[in-house]
C-alpha positions as CSV (number, residue, x, y, z in Angstrom):
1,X,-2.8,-223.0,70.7
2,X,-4.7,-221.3,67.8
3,X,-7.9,-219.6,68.3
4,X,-10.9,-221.1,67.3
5,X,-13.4,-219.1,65.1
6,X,-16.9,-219.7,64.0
7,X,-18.4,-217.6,60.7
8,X,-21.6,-217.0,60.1
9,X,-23.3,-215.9,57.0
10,X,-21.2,-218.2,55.2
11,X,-23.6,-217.6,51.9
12,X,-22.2,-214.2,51.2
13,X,-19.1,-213.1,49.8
14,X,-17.9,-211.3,53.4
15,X,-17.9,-214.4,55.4
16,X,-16.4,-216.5,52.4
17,X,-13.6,-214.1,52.4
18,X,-13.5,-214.1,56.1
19,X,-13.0,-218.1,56.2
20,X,-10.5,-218.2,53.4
21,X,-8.2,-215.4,55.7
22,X,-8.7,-217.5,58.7
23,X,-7.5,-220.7,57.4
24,X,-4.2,-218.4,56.1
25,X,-3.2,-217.6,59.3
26,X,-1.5,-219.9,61.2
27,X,-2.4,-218.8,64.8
28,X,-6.8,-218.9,63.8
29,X,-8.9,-222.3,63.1
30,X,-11.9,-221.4,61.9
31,X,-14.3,-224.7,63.1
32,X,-17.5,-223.9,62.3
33,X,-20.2,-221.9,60.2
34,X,-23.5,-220.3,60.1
35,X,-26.2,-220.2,57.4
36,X,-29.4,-219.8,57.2
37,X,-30.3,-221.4,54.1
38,X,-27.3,-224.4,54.7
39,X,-28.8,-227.7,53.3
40,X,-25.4,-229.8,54.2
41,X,-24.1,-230.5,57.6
42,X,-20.6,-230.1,56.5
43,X,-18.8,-227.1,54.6
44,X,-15.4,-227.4,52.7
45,X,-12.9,-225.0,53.7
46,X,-11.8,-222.1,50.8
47,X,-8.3,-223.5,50.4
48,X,-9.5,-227.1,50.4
49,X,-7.7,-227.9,53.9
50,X,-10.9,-230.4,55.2
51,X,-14.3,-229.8,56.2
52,X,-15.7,-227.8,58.9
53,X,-19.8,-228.0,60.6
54,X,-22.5,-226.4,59.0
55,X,-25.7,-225.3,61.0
56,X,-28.3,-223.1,60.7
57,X,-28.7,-222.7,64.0
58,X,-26.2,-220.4,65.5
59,X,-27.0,-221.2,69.2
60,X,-26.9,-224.7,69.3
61,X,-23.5,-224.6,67.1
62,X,-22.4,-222.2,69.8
63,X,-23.2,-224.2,72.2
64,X,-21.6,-227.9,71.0
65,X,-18.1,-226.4,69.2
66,X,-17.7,-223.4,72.1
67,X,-15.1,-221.2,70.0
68,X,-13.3,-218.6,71.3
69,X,-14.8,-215.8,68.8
70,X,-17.7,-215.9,66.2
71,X,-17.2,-213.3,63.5
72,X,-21.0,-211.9,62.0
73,X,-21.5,-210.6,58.4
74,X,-25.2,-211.3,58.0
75,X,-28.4,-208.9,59.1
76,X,-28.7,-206.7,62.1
77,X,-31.4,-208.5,64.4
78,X,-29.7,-211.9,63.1
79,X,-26.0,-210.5,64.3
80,X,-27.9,-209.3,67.5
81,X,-29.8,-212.6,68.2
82,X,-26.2,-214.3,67.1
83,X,-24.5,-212.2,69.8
84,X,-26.5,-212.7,72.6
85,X,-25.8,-216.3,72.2
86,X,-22.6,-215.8,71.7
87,X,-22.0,-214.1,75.0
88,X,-24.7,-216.4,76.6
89,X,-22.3,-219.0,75.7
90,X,-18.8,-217.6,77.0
91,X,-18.2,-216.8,72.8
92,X,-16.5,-213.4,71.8
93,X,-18.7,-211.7,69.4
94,X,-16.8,-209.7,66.5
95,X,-19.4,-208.3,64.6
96,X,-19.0,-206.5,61.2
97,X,-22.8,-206.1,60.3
98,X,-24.3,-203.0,59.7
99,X,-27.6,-201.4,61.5
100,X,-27.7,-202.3,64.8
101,X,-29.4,-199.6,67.1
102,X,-28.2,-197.2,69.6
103,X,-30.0,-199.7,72.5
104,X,-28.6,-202.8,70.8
105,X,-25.5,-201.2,70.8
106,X,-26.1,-200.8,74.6
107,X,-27.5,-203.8,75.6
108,X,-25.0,-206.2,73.9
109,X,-22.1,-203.5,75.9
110,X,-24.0,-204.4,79.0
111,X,-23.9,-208.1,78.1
112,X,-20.3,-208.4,77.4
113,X,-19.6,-206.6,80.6
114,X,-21.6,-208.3,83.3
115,X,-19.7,-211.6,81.7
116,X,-16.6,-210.3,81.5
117,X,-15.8,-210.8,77.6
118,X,-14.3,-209.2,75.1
119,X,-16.2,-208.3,71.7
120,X,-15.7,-206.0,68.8
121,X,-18.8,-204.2,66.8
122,X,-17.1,-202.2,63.8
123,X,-19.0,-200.2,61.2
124,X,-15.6,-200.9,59.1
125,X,-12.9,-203.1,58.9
126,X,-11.1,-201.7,55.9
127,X,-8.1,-200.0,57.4
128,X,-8.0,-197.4,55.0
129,X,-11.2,-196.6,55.9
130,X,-10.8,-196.5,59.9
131,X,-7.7,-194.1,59.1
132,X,-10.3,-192.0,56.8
133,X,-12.7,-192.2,59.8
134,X,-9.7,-190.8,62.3
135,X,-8.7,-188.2,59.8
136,X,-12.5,-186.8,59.3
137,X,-13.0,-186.5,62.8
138,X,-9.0,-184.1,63.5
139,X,-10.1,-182.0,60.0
140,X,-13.4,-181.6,61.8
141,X,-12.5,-179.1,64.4
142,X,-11.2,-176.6,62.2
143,X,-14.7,-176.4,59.8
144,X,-18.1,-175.6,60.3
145,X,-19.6,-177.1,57.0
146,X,-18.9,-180.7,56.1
147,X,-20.7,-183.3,53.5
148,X,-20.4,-187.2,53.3
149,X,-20.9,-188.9,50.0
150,X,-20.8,-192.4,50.1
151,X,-21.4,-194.8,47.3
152,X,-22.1,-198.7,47.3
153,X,-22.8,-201.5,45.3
154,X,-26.7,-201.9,44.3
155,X,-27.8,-204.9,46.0
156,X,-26.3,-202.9,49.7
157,X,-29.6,-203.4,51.8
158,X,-29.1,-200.1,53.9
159,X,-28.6,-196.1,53.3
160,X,-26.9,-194.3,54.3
161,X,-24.3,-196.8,55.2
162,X,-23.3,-197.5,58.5
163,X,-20.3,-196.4,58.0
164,X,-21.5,-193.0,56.6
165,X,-23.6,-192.5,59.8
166,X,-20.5,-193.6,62.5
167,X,-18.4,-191.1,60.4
168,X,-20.9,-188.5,60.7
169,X,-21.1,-189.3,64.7
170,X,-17.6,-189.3,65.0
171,X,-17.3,-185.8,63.4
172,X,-19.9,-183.9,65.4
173,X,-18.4,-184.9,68.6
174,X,-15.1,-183.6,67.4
175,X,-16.5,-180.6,66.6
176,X,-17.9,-180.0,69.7
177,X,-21.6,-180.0,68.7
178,X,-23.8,-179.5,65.1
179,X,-22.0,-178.4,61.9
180,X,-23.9,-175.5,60.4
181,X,-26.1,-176.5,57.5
182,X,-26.8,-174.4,55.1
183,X,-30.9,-173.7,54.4
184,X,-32.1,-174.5,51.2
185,X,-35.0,-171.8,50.4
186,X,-36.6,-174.1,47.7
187,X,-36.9,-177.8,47.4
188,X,-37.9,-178.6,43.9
189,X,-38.0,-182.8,44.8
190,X,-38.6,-184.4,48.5
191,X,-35.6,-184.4,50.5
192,X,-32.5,-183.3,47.7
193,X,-30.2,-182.7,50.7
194,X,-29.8,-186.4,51.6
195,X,-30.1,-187.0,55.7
196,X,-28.3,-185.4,58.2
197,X,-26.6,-186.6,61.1
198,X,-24.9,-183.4,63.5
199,X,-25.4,-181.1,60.7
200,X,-23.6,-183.0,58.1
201,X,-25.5,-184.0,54.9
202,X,-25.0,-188.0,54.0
203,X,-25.8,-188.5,50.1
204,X,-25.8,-192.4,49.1
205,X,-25.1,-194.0,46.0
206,X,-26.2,-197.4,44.8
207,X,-24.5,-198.6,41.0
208,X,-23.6,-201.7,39.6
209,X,-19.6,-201.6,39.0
210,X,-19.1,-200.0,42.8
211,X,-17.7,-201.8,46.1
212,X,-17.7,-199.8,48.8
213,X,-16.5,-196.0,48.8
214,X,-16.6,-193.0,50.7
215,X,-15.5,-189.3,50.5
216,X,-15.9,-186.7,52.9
217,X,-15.6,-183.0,51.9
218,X,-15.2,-180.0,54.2
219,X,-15.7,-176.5,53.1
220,X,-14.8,-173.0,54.4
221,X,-14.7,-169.9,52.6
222,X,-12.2,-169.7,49.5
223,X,-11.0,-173.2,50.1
224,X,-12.3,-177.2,50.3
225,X,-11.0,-180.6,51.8
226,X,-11.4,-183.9,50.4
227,X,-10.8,-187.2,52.0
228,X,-11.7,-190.4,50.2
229,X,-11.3,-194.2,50.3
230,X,-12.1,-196.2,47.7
231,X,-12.4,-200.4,48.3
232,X,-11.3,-201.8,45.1
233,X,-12.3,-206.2,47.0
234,X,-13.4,-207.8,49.9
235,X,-9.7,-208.5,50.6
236,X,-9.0,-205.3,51.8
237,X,-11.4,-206.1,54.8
238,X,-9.1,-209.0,56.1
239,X,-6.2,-207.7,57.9
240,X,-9.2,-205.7,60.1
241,X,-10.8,-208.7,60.7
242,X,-7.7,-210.8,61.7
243,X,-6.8,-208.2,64.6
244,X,-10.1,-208.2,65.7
245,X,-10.0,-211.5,66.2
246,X,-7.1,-211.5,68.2
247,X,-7.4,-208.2,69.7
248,X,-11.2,-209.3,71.7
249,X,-9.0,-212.4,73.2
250,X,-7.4,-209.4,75.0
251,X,-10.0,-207.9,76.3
252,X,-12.9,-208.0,78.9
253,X,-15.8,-205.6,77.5
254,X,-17.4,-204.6,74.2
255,X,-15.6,-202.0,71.9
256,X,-17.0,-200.3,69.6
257,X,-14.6,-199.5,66.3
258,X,-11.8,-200.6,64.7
259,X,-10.1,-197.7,65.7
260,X,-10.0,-198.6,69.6
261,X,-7.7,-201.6,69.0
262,X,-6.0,-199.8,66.6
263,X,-4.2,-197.2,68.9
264,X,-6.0,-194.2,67.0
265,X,-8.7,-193.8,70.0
266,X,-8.0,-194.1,74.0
């Protein structure tokens, strides 16, 4: 029996792209979807297979299709509000929205736990960069100084990106504390140095022409490391997507990143 999926955020290119992989694999239906601004109470499937519900109410869709997962690509207090219902509702939240909170975080952990539910909340779903991630955090225990640049396209609502920032996390505690930041004696403009997270400068970039990319450099005397992933479309997002979706059937608590069902975390 497939697993049955409901998208929301179905006006922006991420959930589009999520509903068009769904309907390509043969062991996912997606059944439903989400929008806000939806006008129609019907929405035709990507690769013209029929037509699936349209609401934009994410509770009461919940609540009369009862999927096994609902996958979120919209705001953070939306994908919060969306997975409290979700879990309300016996519904595995895989959410790929940016933002949320340390205490969100917490409190949707909490949520899947008492109810005994698998969910996923992922900073990334690119593979390439979860592996980038992993690979930031094992260089990080053999440097003290280390800089993230990460660069987006210009309608991105957030900076530094949220993947920038769980990077940054990731690193410190590998390091075992703080990287050392070097002091800058004058600052000839507000804040040059970008934010810092564990000691580690993020700098953001927001062009026309870019996706989603992300380099992180290390530095130690007489020498420098660079590790970079570049998203060239949305489809590179999918195959993350698809084992999330099957990987939270699996399970019976929250995870948080890719990276956990991947094998590269215990």
């Amino acid at each position: 029996m497939a697993t049955t999926v409901v998208v929301t955020g179905v006006s922006g290119k991420m959930a589009k792209e999520t509903l068009l992989a769904l309907c390509k694999a043969p062991d996912l239906e997606p059944i439903g979807a989400v929008s806000r601004h939806a006008q129609e109470e019907f929405l035709a499937l990507p690769d013209g297979s029929g037509l699936i519900p349209l609401a934009t109410d994410a509770q009461s869709l919940l609540h009369r299709l009862r999927p096994d997962v609902v996958v979120d690509f919209t705001s953070a207090p939306y994908a919060v509000a969306v997975a409290r219902a979700a879990i309300d509702q016996g519904v595995r939240p895989v959410i790929g929205t940016s933002g949320l909170t340390s205490s969100e975080v917490e409190d949707l952990t909490a949520r899947c736990a008492a109810a005994k539910l698998g969910g996923l909340i992922a900073p990334n779903f690119a593979l390439g960069a979860v592996v980038l991630m992993h690979l930031s955090a094992v260089a990080s225990r053999f440097f003290d100084h280390a800089e993230i640049i990460e660069m987006h396209h210009d309608a991105k609502a957030d900076a530094p990106s949220g993947t920038a920032i769980a990077t940054a996390q990731m690193m410190s505690r590998a390091h075992g504390g703080p990287f050392t930041t070097p002091q800058t004696l004058k600052e000839t403009l507000p804040h040059p140095r970008g934010s810092t997270v564990g000691g580690i400068s993020l700098h953001s970039m927001r062009l026309p022409g870019l996706l989603a990319h992300q380099e992180v450099v290390f530095g130690s005397a007489g020498q420098t490391l660079r590790l970079r992933h570049d998203t060239l479309n949305r489809e590179c997002y999918m195959p993350g997507v698809l084992i999330a979706v099957r990987e939270v059937m699996k399970l019976d608590h929250m995870v948080f990143g890719l990276d956990r069902l991947l094998g590269l975390v215990g």
